[in-house]
C-alpha positions as CSV (number, residue, x, y, z in Angstrom):
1,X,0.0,0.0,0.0
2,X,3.0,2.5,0.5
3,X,3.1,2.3,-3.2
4,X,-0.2,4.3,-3.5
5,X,0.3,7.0,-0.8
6,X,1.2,10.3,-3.1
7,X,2.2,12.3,0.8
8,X,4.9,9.6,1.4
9,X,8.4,9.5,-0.9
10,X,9.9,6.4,-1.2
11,X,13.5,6.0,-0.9
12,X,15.4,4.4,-4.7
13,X,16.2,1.3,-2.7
14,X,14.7,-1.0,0.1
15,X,16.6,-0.9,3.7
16,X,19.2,-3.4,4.3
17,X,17.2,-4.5,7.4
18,X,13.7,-5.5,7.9
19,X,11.5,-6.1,10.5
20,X,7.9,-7.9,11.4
21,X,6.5,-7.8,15.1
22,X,3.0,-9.9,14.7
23,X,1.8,-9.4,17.8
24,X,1.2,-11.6,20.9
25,X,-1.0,-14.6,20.1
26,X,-3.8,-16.4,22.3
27,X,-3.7,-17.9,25.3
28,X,-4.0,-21.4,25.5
29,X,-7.8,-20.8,27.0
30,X,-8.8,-19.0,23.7
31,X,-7.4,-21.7,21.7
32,X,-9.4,-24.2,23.6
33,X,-12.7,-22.3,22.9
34,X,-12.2,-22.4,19.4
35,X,-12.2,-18.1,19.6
36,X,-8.6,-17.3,18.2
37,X,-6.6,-18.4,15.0
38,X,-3.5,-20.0,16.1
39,X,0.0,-20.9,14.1
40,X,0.6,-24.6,13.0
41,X,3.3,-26.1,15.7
42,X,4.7,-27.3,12.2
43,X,4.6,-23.9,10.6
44,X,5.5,-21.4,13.0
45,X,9.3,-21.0,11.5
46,X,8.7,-18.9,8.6
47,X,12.1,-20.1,6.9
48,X,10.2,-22.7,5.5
49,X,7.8,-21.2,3.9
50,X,10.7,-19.2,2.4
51,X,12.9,-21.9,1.5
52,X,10.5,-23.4,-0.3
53,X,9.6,-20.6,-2.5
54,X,11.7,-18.8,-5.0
55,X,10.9,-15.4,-4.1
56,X,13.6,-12.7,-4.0
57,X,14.2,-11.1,-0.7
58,X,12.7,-7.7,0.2
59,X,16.3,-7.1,2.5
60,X,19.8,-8.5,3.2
61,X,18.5,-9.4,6.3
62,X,14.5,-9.8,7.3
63,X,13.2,-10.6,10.8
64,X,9.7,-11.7,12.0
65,X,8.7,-12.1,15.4
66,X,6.1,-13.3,17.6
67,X,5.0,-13.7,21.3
68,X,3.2,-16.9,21.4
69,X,1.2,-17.6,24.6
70,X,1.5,-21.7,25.7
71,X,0.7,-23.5,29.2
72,X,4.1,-22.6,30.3
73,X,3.7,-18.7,29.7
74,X,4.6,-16.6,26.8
75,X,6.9,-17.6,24.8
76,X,8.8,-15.3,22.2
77,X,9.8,-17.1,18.2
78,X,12.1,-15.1,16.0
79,X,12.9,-16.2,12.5
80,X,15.6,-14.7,10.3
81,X,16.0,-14.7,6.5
82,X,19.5,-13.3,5.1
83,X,20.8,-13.2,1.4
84,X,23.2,-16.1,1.5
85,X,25.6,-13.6,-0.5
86,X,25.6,-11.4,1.7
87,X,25.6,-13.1,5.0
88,X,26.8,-16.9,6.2
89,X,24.6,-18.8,9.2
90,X,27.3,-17.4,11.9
91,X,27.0,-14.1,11.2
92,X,23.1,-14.3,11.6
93,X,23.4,-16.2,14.9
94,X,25.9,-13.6,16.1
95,X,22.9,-11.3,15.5
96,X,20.2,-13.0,16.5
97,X,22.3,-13.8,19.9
98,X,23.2,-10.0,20.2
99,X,19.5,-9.1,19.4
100,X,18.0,-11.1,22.5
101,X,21.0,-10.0,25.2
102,X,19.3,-6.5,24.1
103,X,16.1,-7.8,24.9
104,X,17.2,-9.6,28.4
105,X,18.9,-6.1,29.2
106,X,15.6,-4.1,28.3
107,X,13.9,-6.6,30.5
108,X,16.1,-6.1,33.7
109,X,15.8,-2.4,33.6
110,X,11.9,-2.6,33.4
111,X,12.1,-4.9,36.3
112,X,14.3,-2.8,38.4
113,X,11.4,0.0,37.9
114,X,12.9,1.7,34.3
115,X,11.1,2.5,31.5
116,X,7.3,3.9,31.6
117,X,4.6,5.5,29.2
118,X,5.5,6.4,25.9
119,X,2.7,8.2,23.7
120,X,1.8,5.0,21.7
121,X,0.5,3.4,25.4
122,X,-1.9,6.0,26.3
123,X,-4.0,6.4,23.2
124,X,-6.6,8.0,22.6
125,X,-5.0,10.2,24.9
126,X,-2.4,12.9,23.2
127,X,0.6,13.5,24.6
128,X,4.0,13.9,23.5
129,X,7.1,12.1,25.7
130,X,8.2,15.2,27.2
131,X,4.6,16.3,28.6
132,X,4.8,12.5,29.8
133,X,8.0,12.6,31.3
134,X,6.5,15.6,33.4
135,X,3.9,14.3,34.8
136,X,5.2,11.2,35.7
137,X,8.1,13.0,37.9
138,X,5.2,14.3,39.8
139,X,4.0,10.7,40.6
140,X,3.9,7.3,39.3
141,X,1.8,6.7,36.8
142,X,-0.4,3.3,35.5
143,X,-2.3,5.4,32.5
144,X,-3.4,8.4,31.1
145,X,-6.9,8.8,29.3
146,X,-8.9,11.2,28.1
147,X,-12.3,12.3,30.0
148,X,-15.5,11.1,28.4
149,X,-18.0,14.5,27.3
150,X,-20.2,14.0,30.4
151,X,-16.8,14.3,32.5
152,X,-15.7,17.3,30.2
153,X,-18.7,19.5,31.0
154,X,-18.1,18.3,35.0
155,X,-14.7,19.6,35.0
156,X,-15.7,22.8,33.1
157,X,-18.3,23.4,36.0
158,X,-15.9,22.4,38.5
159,X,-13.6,25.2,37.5
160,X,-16.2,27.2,37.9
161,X,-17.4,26.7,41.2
162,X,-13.3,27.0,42.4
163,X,-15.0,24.6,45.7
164,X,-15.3,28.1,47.1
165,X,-18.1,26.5,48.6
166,X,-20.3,22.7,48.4
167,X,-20.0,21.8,45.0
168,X,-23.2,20.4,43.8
169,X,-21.6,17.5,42.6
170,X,-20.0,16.7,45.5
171,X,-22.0,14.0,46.3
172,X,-21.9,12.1,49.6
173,X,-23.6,9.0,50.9
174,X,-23.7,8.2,54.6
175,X,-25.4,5.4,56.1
176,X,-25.5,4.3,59.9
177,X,-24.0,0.7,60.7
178,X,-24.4,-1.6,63.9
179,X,-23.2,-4.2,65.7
180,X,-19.5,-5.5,65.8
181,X,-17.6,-4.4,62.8
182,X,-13.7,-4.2,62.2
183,X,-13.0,-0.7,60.8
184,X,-9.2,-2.2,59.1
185,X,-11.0,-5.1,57.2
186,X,-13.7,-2.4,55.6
187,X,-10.7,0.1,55.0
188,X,-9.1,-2.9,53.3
189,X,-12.4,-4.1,51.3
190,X,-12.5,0.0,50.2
191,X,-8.8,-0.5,48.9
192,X,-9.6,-3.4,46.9
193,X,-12.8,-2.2,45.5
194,X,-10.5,1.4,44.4
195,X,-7.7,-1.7,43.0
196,X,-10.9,-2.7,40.5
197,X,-12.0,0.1,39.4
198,X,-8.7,2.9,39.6
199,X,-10.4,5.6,37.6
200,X,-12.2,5.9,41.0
201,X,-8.5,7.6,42.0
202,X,-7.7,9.5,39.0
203,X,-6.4,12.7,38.9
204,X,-7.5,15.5,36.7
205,X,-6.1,18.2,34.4
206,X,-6.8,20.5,31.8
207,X,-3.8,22.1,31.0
208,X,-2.9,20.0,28.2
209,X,-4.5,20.5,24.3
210,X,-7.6,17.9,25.9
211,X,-8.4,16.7,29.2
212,X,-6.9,14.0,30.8
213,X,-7.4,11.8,33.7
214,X,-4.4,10.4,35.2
215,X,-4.5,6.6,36.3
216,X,-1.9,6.5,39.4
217,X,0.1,3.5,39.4
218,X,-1.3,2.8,43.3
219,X,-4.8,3.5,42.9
220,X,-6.3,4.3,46.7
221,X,-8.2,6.5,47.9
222,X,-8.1,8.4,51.0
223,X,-9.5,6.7,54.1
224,X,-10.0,7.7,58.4
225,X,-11.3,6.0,61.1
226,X,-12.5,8.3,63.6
227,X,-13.9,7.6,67.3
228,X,-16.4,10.2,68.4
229,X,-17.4,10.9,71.9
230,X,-19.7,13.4,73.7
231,X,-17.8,13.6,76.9
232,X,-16.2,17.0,77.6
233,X,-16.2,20.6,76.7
234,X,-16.9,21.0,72.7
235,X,-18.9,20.0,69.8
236,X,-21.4,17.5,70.0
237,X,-21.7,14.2,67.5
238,X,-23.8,15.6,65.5
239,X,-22.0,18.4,65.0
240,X,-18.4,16.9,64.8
241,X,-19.9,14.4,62.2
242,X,-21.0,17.7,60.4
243,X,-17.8,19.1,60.0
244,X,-15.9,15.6,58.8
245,X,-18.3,15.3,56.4
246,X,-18.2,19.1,55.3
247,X,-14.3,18.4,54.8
248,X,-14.6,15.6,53.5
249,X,-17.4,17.3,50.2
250,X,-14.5,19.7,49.9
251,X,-11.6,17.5,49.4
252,X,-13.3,15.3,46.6
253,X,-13.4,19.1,44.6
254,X,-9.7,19.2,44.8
255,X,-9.5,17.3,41.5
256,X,-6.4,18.0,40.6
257,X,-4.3,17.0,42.9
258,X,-6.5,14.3,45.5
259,X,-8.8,11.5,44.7
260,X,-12.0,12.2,43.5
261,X,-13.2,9.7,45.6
262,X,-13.1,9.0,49.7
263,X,-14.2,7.2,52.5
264,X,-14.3,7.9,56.6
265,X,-15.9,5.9,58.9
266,X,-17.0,7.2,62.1
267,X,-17.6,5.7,65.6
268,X,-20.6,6.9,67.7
269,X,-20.9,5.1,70.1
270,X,-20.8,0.8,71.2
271,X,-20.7,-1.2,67.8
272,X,-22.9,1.9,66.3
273,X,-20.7,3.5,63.2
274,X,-21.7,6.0,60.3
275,X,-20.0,5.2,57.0
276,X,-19.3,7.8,54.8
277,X,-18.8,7.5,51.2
278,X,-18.1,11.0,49.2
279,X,-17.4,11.6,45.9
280,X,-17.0,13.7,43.0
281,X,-19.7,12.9,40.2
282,X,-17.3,12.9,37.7
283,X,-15.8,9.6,38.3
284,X,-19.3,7.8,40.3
285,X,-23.2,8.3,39.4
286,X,-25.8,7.8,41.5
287,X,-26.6,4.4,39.6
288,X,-23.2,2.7,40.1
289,X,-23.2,4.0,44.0
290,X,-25.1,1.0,45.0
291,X,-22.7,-1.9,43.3
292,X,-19.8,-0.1,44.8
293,X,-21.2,-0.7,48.1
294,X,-21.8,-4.1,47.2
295,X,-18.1,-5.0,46.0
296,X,-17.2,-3.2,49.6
297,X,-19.3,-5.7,51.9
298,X,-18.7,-8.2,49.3
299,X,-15.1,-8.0,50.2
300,X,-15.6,-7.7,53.7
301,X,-17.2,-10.6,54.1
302,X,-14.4,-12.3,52.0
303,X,-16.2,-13.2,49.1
304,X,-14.1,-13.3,45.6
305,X,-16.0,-10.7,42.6
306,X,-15.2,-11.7,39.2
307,X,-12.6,-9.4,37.2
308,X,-14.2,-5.6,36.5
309,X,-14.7,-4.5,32.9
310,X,-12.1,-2.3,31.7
311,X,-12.2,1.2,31.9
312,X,-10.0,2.1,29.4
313,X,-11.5,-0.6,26.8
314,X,-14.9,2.0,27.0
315,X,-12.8,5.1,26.8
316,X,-11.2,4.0,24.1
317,X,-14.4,3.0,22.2
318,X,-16.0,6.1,23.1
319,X,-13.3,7.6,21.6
320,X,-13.8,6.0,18.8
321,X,-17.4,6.6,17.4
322,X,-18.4,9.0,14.9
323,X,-19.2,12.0,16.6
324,X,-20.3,13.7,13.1
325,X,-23.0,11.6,12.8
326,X,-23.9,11.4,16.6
327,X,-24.2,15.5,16.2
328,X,-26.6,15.1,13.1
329,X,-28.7,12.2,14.8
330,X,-29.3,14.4,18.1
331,X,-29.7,17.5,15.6
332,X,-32.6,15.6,13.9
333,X,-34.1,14.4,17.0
334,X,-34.1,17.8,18.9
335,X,-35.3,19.7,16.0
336,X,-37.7,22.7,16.5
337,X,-36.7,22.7,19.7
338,X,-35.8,26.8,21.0
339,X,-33.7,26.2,24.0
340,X,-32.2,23.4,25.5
341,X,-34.3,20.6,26.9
């Protein structure tokens, strides 16, 4: 196809070198459900195939690659072709050797912590390496994504309001518990429910050419146990509840730079707790409220919840409908309207 492209100019000659990633390749579950194509155990060398064919050779020296997932774990099969003429079997297994020590060294500094996002892992997102670079000095980072429109309109409004006051959607839900209850197992069911779903700790900014929310590599969000009495001079319960829960609405407006989402629970009095779930609405509607408190008792109770859906997967394909025609279907459905419904 780079034949037909008029924008791109082709150099006189091929490169010396080629090279063919093709991916990583099911997992042995897939294969046993029939879901996947898979490669011939006799045919995954490609040197056959090109042995057995007289076809001239595109470079002096071609590689194709593969990651091929088996029982044992992924496993990765390189095959070279050379020009004979050019190069003898030694001198390719010199290469192929010094090709894979490259590999094991890239390896060892990812798992001594190197490496990290490069532009081509956080798409649909845009952002060069540098802007990258930057914000991952400030923290670690597990992704970067772009904010869906309902979230873009929420931080516009957020701006806005500047928290000089309750946001409006600051959104907190507080229930009343009782009987014996261990406030570190919920804390750690809250954690684990944040591990799911880690959008629920993004960050958010709006300083780049779109907005982003920012996936920390330790998603968790922000969580107090606090024992409340009445004895003494001071506030009552009431009205020391009042004023966590106050400071609690404010921090979740702090989008930038804390967790949009929070969790404090408070002891009243002999096995009688409030707990206190606040929010921002841009990362938790009223409708998904109710299955987060489920996942937390869930995992209080120590019961195992199946893997969450991907967040990113729906970013992604929100990102990648056809907003034209969205814009002319709404346009036709809200016609004769005067003013916004």
């Amino acid at each position: 196809l780079r034949y037909l492209n008029p924008e791109v100019d082709l150099p006189e000659t091929d490169p010396a070198i080629g090279f063919n990633y093709l991916g990583r390749l099911g997992a042995p579950a897939a294969y046993a459900s029939g879901d996947v194509w898979r490669f011939s155990q006799e045919g995954v060398s490609l040197s056959g195939a090109a042995g057995a064919m007289p076809i001239a050779l595109p470079h002096t020296v071609e590689l194709n690659a593969v990651t091929i997932d088996t029982d044992t774990g992924p496993h990765l099969n390189a095959t070279w072709t050379w020009a004979p003429t050019a190069l003898d079997r030694m001198a390719v297994t010199r290469i192929n050797r010094l090709w894979f020590d490259a590999l094991a060294g890239i390896c060892a500094h990812v798992r001594r912590g190197g490496g990290g996002l490069t532009p081509s892992d956080i798409l649909p997102a845009r952002l060069g390496q540098q802007q990258i670079d930057g914000l991952q000095r400030q923290f670690p980072i597990a992704d970067v994504l772009p904010l869906t429109p309902l979230q873009q309109g929420l931080l516009f409004h957020a701006g806005l309001a500047n928290c000089s006051g309750d946001d409006v959607y600051a959104v907190q839900f507080d229930i009343a518990l009782s009987g014996p209850l261990d406030p570190a197992k919920l804390g750690d069911a809250v954690q684990a429910v944040v591990a799911r779903h880690p959008h629920l700790a993004a960050r958010f900014c709006d300083q780049f050419e779109q907005p982003l929310q920012i996936i920390p590599a330790d998603p968790a969000a922000p969580w107090r146990y606090v024992e409340l009495t009445d004895d003494g001079p001071g506030f009552g319960v009431d009205e020391q509840i009042e004023q966590i829960c106050v400071a609690e609405r404010a921090a979740v407006c702090d989008l930038a730079e804390q967790p949009a989402f929070r969790a404090v629970l408070i002891r009243v009095g002999e096995d009688r707790y409030r707990f206190v779930l606040t929010n921002h609405h841009i990362v938790l509607d009223g409708w998904s409220m109710p299955i987060l408190m489920q996942e937390i008792f869930a995992g209080y109770h120590g019961m195992r919840l199946p893997a969450a859906a991907s967040y990113r997967s729906f970013v992604t394909w929100l990102a990648e409908r056809d907003h034209s025609t969205a814009h002319a279907a709404w346009r036709e459905a809200l016609a004769g309207f005067d003013t916004p419904v």
